[in-house]
Structure formats: structure tokens, C-alpha cells
C-alpha positions, 0 to 999 in steps of 0.5 A: 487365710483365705476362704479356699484354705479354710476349706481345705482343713475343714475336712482334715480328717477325710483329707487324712484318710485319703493321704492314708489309703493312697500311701497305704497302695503304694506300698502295697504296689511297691512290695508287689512289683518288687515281689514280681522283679524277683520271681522273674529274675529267679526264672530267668535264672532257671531257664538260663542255667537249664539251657547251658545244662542242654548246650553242655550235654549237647556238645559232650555227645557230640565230641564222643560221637567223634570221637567213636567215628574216628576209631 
């Protein structure tokens, strides 16, 4: 083994706990932008299905205003 390798394990256990904490944020950045991903679908959600709410009453209050100007 070359001295560069023996190095390398002589602080195994420094180099193990940055393996750790580095695994350790990725997760917690994983579970954050998958928390993130799904807020913003479900307001996406929301602000689509308020918007066809609008578009429905609009269009409905409309043909009864042609209808009640016809008679």
C-alpha cells in the first residue's frame, strides 16, 4: 500500500463520520424537496379547481342573462 493509502485509513473514523453526516443531509434534502414537490402540486390543485369554480359560475350567469333578456 502506498503511503497516500495509508493516510487515507489512518482517520477512518473522521472519514466515517463525514460519510455520515453528508448521507444524513441528503436525505434530509431529499424529504425536503419531496415535501416541497407535493405542497406545490396540492396548490396548484387548489388554485385550479377554484378557477374552473369561477369559470362555471361565470358561464352560468351569463346564459341565464340570455336567457332572461330574450323574454
Amino acid at each position: 500500500m502506498s503511503a497516500r493509502g495509508s493516510e487515507r485509513y489512518r482517520n477512518y473514523s473522521s472519514v466515517l463520520k463525514q460519510h455520515g453526516e453528508g448521507k444524513r443531509l441528503k436525505t434530509v434534502t431529499r424529504i425536503f424537496t419531496f415535501f416541497l414537490i407535493i405542497i406545490a402540486l396540492i396548490l396548484m390543485f387548489i388554485v385550479v379547481s377554484r378557477w374552473e369554480e369561477k369559470q362555471t359560475i361565470k358561464k352560468t350567469s351569463f346564459v341565464s342573462h340570455e336567457c332572461t333578456n330574450e323574454t
